[in-house]
C-alpha positions in Angstrom: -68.3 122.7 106.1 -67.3 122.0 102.9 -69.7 122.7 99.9 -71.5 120.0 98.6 -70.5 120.5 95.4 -66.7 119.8 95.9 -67.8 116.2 97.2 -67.6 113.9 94.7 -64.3 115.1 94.4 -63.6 114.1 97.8 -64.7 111.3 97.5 -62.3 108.2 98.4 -60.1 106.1 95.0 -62.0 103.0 96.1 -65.5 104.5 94.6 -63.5 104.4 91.6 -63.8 101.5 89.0 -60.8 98.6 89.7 -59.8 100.0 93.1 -59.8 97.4 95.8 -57.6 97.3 98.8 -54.4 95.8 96.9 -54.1 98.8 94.2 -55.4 101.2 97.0 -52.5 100.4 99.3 -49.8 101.9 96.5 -52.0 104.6 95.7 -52.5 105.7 99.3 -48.8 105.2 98.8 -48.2 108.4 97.1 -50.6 110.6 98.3 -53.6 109.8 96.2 -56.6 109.4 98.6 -59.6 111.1 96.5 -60.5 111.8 93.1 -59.4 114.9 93.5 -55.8 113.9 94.1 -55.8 112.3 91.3 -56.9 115.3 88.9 -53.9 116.9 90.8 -51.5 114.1 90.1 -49.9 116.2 87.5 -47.8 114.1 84.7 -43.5 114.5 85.5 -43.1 114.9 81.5 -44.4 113.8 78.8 -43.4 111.0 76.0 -43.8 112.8 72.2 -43.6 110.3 69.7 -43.4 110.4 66.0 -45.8 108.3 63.2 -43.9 106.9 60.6 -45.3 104.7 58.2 -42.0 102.6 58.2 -38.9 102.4 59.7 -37.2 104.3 56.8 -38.6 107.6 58.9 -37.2 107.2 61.9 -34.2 107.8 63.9 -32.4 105.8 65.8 -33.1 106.7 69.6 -36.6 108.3 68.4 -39.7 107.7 69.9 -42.3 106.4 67.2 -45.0 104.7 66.5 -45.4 102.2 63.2 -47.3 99.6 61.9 -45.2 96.3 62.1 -46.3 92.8 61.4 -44.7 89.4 63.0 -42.9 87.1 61.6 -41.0 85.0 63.8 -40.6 84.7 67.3 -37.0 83.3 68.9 -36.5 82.3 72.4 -33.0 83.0 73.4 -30.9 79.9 75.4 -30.5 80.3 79.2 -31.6 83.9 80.7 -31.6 85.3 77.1 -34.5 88.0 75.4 -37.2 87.2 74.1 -37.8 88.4 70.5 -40.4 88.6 67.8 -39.2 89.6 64.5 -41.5 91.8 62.5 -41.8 94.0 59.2 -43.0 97.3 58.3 -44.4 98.0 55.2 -41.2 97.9 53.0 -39.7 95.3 54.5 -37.5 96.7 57.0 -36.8 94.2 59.9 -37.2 95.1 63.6 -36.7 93.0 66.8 -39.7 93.4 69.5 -37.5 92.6 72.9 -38.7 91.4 76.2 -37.1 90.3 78.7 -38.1 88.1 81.8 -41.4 87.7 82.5 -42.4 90.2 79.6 -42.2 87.3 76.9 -45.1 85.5 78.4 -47.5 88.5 77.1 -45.1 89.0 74.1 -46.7 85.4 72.6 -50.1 86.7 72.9 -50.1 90.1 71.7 -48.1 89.4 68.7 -49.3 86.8 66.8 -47.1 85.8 63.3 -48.8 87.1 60.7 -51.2 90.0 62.1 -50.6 93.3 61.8 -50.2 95.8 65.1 -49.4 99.2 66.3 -46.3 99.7 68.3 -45.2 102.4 69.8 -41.4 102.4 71.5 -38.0 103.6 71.7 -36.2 103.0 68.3 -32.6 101.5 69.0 -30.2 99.1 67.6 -28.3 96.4 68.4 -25.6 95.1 66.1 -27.0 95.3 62.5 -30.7 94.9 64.0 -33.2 97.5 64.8 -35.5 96.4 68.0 -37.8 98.3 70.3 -37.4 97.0 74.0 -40.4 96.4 75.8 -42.4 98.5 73.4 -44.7 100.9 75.0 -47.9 99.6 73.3 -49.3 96.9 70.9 -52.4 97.1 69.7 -54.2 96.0 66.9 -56.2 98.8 66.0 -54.4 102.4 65.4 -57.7 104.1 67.3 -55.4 105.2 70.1 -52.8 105.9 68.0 -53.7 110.5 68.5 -53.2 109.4 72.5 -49.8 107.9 72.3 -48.1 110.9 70.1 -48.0 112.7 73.5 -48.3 110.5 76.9 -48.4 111.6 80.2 -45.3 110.0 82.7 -46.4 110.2 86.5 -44.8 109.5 89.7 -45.3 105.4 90.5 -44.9 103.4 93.4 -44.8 100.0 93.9 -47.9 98.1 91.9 -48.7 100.6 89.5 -48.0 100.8 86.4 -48.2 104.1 83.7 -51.9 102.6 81.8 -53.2 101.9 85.4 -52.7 105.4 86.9 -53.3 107.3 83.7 -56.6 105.6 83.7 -58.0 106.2 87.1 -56.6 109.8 87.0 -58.9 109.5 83.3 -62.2 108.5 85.6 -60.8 111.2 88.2 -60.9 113.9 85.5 -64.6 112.6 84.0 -66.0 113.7 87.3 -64.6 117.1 87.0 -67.8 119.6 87.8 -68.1 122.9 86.4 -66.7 125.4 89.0 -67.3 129.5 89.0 -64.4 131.9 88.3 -62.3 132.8 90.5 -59.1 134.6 88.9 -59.9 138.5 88.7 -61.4 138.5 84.7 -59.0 141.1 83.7 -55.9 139.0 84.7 -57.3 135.7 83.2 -57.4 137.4 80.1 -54.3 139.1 80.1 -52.2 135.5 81.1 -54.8 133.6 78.2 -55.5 131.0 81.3 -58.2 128.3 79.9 -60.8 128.0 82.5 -60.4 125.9 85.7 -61.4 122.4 84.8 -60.4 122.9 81.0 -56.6 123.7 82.6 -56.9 120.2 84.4 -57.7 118.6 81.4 -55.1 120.5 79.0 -52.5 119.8 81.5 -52.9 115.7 81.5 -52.9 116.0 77.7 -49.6 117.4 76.7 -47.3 120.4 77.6 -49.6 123.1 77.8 -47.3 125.5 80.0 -50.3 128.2 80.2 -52.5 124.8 82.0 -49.9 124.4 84.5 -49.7 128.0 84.9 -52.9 128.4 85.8 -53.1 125.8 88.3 -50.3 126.7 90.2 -51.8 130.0 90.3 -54.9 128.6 91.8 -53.1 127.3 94.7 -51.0 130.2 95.2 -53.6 132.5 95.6 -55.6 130.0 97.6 -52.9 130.1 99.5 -52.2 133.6 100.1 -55.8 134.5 100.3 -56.1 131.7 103.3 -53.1 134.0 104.9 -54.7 137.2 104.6 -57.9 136.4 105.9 -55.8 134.7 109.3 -54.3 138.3 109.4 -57.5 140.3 108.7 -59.4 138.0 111.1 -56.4 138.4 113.8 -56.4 141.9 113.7 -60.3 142.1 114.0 -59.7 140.2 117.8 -59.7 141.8 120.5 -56.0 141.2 122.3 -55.1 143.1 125.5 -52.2 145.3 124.7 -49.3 144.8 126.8 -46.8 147.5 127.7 -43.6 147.2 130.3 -42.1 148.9 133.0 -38.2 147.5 132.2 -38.3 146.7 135.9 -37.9 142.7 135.1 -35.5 142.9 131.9 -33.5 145.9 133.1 -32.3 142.9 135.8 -31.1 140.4 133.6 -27.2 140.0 133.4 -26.6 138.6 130.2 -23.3 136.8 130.0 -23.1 138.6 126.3 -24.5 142.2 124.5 -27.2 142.1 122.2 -26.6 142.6 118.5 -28.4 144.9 116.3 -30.1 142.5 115.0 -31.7 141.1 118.4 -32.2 144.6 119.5 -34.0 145.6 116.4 -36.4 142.5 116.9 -36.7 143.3 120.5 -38.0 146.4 119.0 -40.1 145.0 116.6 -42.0 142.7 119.1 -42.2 145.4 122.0 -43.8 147.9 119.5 -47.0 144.7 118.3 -47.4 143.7 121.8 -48.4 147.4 122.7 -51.2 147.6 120.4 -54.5 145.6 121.1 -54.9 143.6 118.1 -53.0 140.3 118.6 -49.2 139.5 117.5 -48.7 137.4 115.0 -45.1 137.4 114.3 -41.8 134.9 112.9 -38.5 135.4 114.1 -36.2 133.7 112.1 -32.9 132.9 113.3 -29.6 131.4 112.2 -27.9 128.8 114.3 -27.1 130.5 117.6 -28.5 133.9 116.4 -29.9 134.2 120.3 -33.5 133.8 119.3 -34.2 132.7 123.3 -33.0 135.7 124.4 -35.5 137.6 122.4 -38.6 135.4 123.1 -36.7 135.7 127.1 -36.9 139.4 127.0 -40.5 139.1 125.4 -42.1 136.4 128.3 -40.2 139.5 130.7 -42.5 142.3 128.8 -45.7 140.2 129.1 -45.0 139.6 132.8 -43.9 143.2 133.8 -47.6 144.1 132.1 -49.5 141.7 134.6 -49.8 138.8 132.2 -48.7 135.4 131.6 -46.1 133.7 128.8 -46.0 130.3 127.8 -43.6 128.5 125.4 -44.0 125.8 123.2 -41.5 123.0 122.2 -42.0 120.2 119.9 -40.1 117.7 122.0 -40.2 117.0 126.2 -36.0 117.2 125.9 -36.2 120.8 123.6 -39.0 121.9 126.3 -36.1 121.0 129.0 -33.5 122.4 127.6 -35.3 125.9 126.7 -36.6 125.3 130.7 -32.8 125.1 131.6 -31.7 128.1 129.2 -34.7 130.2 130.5 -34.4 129.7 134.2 -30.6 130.0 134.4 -30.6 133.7 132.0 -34.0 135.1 134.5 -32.8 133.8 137.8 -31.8 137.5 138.7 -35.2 138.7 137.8 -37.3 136.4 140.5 -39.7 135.3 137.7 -41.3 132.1 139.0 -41.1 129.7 135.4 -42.5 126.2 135.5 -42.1 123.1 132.9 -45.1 120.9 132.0 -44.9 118.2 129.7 -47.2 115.2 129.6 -44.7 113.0 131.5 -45.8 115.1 134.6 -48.7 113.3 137.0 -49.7 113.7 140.2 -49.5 116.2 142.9 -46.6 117.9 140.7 -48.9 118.3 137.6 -51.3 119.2 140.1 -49.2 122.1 141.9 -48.3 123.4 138.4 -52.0 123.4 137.3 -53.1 125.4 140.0 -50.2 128.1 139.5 -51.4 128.6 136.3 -54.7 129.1 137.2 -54.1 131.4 140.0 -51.0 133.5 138.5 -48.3 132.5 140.9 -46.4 131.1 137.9 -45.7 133.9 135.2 -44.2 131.5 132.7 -44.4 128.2 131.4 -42.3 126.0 129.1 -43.7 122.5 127.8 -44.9 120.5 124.9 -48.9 120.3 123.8 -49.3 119.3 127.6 -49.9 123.1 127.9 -52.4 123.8 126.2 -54.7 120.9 126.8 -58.4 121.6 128.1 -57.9 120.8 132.1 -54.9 123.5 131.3 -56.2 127.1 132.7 -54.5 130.5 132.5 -55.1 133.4 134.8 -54.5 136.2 131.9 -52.2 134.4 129.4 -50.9 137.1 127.1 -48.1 135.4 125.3 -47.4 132.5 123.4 -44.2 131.9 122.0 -44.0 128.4 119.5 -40.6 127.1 118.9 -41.8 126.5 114.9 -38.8 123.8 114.2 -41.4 121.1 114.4 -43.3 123.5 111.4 -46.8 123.9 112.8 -49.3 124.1 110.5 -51.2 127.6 110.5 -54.6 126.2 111.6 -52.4 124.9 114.5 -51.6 127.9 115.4 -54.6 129.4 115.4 -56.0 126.9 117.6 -53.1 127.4 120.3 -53.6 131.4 120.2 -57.1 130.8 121.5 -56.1 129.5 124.5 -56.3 133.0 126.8 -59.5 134.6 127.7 -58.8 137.1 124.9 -56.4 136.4 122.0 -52.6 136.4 122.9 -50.3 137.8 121.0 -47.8 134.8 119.4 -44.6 135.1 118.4 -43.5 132.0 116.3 -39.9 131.1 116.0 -37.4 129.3 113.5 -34.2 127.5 113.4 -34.1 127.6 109.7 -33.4 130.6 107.6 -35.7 130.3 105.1 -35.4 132.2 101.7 -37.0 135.7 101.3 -39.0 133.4 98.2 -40.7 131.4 100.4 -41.3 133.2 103.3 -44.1 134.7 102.3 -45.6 131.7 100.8 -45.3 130.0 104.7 -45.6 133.0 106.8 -48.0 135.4 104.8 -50.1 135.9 107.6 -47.1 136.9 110.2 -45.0 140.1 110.3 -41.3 138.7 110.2 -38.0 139.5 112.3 -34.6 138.4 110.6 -31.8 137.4 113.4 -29.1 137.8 110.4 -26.1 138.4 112.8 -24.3 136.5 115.0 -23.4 137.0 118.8 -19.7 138.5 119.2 -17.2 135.8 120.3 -19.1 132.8 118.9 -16.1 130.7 117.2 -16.6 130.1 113.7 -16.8 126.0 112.7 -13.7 124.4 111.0 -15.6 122.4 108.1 -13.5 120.4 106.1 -14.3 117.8 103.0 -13.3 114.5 103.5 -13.1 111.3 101.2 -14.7 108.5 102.0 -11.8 106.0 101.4 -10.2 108.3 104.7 -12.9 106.8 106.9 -10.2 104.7 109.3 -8.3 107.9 109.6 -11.6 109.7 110.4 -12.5 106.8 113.4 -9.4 107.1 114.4 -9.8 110.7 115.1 -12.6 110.6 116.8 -11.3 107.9 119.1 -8.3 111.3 120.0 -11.4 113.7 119.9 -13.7 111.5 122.7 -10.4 110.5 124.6 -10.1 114.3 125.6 -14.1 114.0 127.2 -15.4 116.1 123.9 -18.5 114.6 122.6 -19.8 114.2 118.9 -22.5 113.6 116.6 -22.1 111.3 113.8 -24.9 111.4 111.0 -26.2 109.4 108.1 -28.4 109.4 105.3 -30.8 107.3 106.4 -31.7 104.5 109.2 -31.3 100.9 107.6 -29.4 99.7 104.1 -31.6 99.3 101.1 -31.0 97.3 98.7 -31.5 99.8 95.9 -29.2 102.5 97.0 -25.7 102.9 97.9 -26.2 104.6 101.3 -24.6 105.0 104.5 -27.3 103.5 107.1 -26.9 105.1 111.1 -28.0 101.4 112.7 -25.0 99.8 110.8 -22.9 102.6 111.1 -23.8 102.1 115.2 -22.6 98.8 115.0 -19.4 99.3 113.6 -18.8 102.3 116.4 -20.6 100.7 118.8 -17.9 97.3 118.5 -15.1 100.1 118.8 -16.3 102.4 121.4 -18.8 100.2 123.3 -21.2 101.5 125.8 -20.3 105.3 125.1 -22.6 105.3 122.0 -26.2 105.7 121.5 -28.4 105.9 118.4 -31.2 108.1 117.3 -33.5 107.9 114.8 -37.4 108.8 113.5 -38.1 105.0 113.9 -37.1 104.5 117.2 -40.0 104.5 120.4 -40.5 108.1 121.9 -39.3 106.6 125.1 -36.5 104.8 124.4 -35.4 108.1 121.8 -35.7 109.9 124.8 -33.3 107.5 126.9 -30.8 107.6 124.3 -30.8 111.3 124.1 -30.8 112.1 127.9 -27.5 110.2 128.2 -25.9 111.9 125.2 -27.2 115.0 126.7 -25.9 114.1 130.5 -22.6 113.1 129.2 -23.1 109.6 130.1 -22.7 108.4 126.2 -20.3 110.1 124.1 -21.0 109.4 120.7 -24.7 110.1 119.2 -25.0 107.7 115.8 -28.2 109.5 114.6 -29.9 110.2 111.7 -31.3 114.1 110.6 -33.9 114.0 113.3 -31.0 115.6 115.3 -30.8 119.0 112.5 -33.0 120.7 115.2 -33.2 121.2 118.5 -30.2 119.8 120.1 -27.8 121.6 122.2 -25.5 119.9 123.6 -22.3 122.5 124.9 -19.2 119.7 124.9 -20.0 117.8 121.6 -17.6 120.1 119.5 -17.0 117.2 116.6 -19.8 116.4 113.9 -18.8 113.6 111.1 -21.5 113.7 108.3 -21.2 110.8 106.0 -22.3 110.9 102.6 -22.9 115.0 102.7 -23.6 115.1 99.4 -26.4 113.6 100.0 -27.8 116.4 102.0 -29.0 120.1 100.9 -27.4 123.1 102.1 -29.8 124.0 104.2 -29.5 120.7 106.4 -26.3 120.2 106.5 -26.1 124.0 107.9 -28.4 123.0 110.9 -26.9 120.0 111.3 -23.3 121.8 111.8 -25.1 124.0 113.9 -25.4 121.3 116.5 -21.3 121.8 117.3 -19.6 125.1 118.5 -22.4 125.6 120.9 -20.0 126.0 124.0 -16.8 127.9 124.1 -14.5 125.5 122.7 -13.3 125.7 118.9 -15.7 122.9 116.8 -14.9 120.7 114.0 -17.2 119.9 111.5 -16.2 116.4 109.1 -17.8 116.2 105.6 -17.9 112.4 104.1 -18.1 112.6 100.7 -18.8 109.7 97.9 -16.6 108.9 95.5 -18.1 110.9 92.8 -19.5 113.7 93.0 -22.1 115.4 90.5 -21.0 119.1 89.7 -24.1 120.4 92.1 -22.5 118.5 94.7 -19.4 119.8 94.6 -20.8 123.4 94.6 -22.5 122.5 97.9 -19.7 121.0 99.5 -17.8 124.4 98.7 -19.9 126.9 100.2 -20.3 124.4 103.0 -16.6 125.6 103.8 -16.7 129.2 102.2 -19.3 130.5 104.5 -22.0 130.1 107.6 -24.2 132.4 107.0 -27.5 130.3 106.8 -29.5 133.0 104.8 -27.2 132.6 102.6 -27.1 129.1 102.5 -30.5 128.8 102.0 -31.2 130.9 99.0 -28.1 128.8 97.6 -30.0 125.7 98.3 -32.8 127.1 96.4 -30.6 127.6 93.4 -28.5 124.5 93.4 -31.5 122.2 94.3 -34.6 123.4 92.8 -37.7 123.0 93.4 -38.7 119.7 92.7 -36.5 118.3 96.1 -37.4 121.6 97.9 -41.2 121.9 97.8 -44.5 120.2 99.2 -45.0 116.9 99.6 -42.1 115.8 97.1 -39.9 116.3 100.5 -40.9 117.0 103.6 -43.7 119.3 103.8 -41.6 122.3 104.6 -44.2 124.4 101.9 -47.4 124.2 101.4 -47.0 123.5 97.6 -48.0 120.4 95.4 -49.0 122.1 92.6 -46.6 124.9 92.6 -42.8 124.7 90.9 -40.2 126.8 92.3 -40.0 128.6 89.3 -43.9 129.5 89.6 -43.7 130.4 93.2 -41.3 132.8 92.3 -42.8 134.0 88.8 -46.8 134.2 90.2 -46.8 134.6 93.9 -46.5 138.3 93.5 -49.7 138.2 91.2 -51.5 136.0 93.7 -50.3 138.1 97.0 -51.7 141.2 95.2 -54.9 139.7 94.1 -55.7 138.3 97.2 -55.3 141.4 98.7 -57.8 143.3 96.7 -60.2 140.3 97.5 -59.9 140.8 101.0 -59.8 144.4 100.8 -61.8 145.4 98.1 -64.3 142.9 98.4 -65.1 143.1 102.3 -64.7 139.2 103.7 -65.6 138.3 100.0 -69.0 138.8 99.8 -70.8 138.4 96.0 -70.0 136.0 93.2 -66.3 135.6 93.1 -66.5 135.8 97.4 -68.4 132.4 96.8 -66.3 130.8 93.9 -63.1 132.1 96.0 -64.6 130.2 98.9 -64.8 127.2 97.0 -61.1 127.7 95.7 -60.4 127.5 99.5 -62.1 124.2 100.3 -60.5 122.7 97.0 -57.2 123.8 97.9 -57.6 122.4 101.2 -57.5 126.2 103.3 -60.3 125.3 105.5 -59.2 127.5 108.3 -59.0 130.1 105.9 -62.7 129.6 104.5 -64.2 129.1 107.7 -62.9 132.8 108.9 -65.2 134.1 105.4 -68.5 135.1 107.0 -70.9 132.5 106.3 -68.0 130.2 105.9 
């Protein structure tokens, strides 16, 4: 439960003064719930502006702020500005501009004849100074100290900089004093202000030690969360689970294993022995043959007398690893069921019951198999396919399912950089698939212009003539009217007019059911073409597509357009791999687009995306929740995980569950940070 003294903070915008359901709608918009969103609402930059006491001072292009006085106001014919011609102190002329429905205000703040404070842009235009839509006007200079260095934040639509800045200004007022958590010795040595003093500093102006400090916070509430899942995972008691070989020395793989799967294989055989549970990643490139390990896994928890079971985000992944799994154990005699929630009846029924008695060793489903009226007889494994990027109090919850803990081994389609992993993963060992299976055919990737797009069709009309099938993918689903961008439903109907029946479209919009009937006949072979969208990046595996056009790739990271490629040259003939690019192309772009044909090796690829992209399109909520970061740059993670990882360690450590004063301000660090699975494993939680 969280403590009462985080509440207020908790509390929802519309206790705030001027929130009603129109301004909340935006707000909830972008993430800003609770006051305490707000205080987090960190500023993108900051305007610094110069005082001048007349126009003399400044610059042209500078921001300032100067006393001016009105003297005429001029309405332009037709859909011209609006200006109102004022005077400094010496004289000097300046043009106030606004345009539209900007000069209505205009009238009333700037009357002829009264002085005002403005604060703007200075330009010019012709032999006339102006400021365009200045900033502020007001006629007293009392928040003139304010202006000299203004917060920008994020916006969406019906807010406005002065309405945000000033619910984020209640937000802040409500600030209560909070204990210490940072170790003393370390606060000192980084001169970090104190916690609600940083939140203050940081709305105020670039003060780089503020934002230091409260990306720290999160960091190490972060990482402490982690450890205490791994502290509190080892303290279970697990069943250990050691094999005979008599199931896996039967399988007749139609390939050898590399190093790299036999050193994993290794790696998971030697945690399932022990009696504290497994918790461990297994990251894997593109058709690194992560199946075959969690395969030869489910085969260790069976020969040991228990059962596996496999989670997949999706009822068609949860097929196809049913298909994969069945067709690669057949020789063993292993009896593997699917359960998804599609399944009623007698056949749910008959499934239920082997569960329950043991006649079925493994399963393979969605969250169907681990609902309540689900019952194991001695489920010892659990293996998550993580490309639908559980959450780790999700996986605590699905680990609990056996009448002791089960080990878990999590998996991943997407290499992710040795920076972040342990910012996502701190609580799991990890297992790196970095090689590829011998013979797998490397992927032609080629650039192409967008003004070769007929040429491109008319390939693909060869390419589906032969029975191949392929993928064609685009930026997002629908045209906007604001961005130039490919759109998959009218990119359908262009294809769709040309190839008729043989093309299907997918997309995050789209029913679950009628998704699902879209992808079954791409996957049956009964459509050719799939017009989709990136919800195909994971996941798919479809043998005869061997073609994937990507329009507008330079619109993509590195790291999707990798998976997305990865969704050809999954069958044994050669792959192509098309790469639509805009007209122009920002030098980042063209970097991308280069390693996209220099090389396939997604670790790489990721750490490159890092690099190229930053942080800002990479992390938290600012893309697609792939970290746990809204606080934290890139650059921090890197610069202060290290400090937090170790600190937290000594907590857990040192501290024993984080009893005494800075156990109870770390707990509240946890609850503010949003770690409540972490908190709640802190005795007295």
């Amino acid at each position: 439960m969280r403590p009462e003294r985080l509440n207020l903070l908790f509390s929802d915008t519309e206790s705030l003064d001027g929130v009603g359901p129109k301004l909340k709608k935006p707000l909830d918009k972008l993430g800003l719930t609770r006051l305490r969103d707000l205080a987090y609402h960190l500023p993108d930059r900051f305007v610094d502006r110069r005082a001048v006491a007349n126009l003399d001072e400044a610059q042209v292009g500078e921001q300032i702020v100067v006393a001016l006085t009105p003297n005429e106001h001029r309405l332009t014919s037709g859909r011209g500005p609006y200006r109102v011609l004022a005077s400094d102190a010496v004289g000097n002329v300046c043009a106030l501009t606004y345009f539209g429905r900007a000069s209505y205000t205009a009238k009333k703040l700037l009357p002829v004849g009264e002085l005002r404070w403005i604060a703007g842009r200075l330009d010019q235009y012709g032999q006339m100074l102006q400021i365009v839509h200045p900033d502020h006007v007001e006629a007293e200079s009392t928040g003139l100290l304010t202006w000299l260095s203004e917060p920008v934040y994020a916006l969406a639509e019906g807010l406005t900089q002065p309405r945000v800045a000033g619910l984020i200004g209640q937000a802040l007022a409500h600030l209560p004093d909070l204990p210490e958590w940072i170790e003393p010795g370390l606060l000192a040595r980084m001169q970090w202000p104190a916690w609600r003093d940083a939140l203050l500093l940081a709305h105020r102006g670039a003060h780089p030690a503020a934002r230091d400090r409260l990306a720290y916070d999160e960091l190490l509430a972060n990482s402490l969360a982690l450890m205490l899942v791994r502290e509190n995972n080892r303290a279970r008691r697990g069943q250990p689970l050691k094999g005979d070989g008599s199931l896996r020395d039967r399988l007749r793989l139609p390939f050898p294993l590399t190093g790299a799967q036999r050193r994993s294989i290794g790696e998971i055989e030697g945690d399932l022995a022990q009696s504290s549970p497994m918790l461990r990643l297994l990251q894997g490139d593109v058709g690194a043959g992560k199946t075959v390990v969690a395969l030869e896994a489910m085969l260790l928890a069976v020969e040991a007398g228990a059962q596996a079971a496999m989670l997949a985000p999706t009822e068609i992944l949860a097929r196809q690893h049913y298909d994969t799994l069945r067709a690669l154990a057949a020789p063993t005699g292993v009896s593997i069921a699917l359960l998804t929630g599609r399944d009623k009846g007698r056949a749910r029924e008959s499934i239920l019951m082997g569960l329950l008695d043991g006649s079925i060793s493994m399963v393979v489903g969605t969250h169907a198999i681990f609902q309540d009226s689900v019952s194991y007889r001695n489920l010892g494994l659990v293996v998550i396919d993580e490309q639908h990027r559980f959450g780790v109090g999700q996986r605590l919850m699905l680990t609990r399912k056996g009448k002791v803990t089960p080990h878990c081994l999590a998996m991943t389609a997407t290499p992710i950089p040795r920076t972040l992993t342990l910012a996502q993963y701190g609580e799991m060992d990890v297992s790196r698939l970095d090689e590829m299976p011998p013979g797998r055919q490397p992927i032609d990737t080629r650039v192409v212009a967008a003004d070769r797009f007929a040429d491109v069709v008319a390939g693909l009309e060869r390419h589906l003539a032969t029975g191949q099938q392929a993928y064609w993918v685009c930026p997002m689903v629908r045209e906007s009217e604001t961005e130039d961008m490919a759109a998959a439903e009218a990119r359908y109907a262009t294809l769709k007019a040309r190839f008729g029946d043989a093309v299907v479209l997918v997309h995050g919009q789209l029913r679950p059911e009628d998704k699902d009937a879209a992808m079954e006949r791409f996957a049956s072979g009964q459509a050719k073409l799939l017009v989709a969208t990136t919800v195909i990046e994971v996941g798919v595996d479809v043998p005869n597509a061997t073609l994937m056009v990507i329009e507008q790739a330079e619109r993509f990271g590195l790291a999707q357009l990798h998976q997305l490629r990865g969704r050809v040259g999954r069958g044994s003939e050669k792959s192509v791999c098309l790469l639509l690019r805009g007209e122009t192309l920002s030098e980042t772009a063209r970097e991308r687009l280069a390693l996209m044909r220099e090389t396939q090796d997604g670790f790489r690829l990721a750490e490159e995306d890092l690099r190229l992209r930053g942080g800002g399109e990479l992390l938290g909520t600012r893309q697609s929740g792939d970290t746990p970061f809204r606080v934290a740059s890139l650059e921090q993670i890197q610069r202060l995980l290290p400090l937090a990882h170790d600190d937290a360690r000594l907590l857990v450590e040192r501290d024993g569950g984080l009893t005494g004063e800075r156990g109870d301000a770390a707990r509240l660090l946890l609850y503010l940070f949003e770690r409540d699975w972490g908190a709640q494993l802190l005795r007295g939680g």
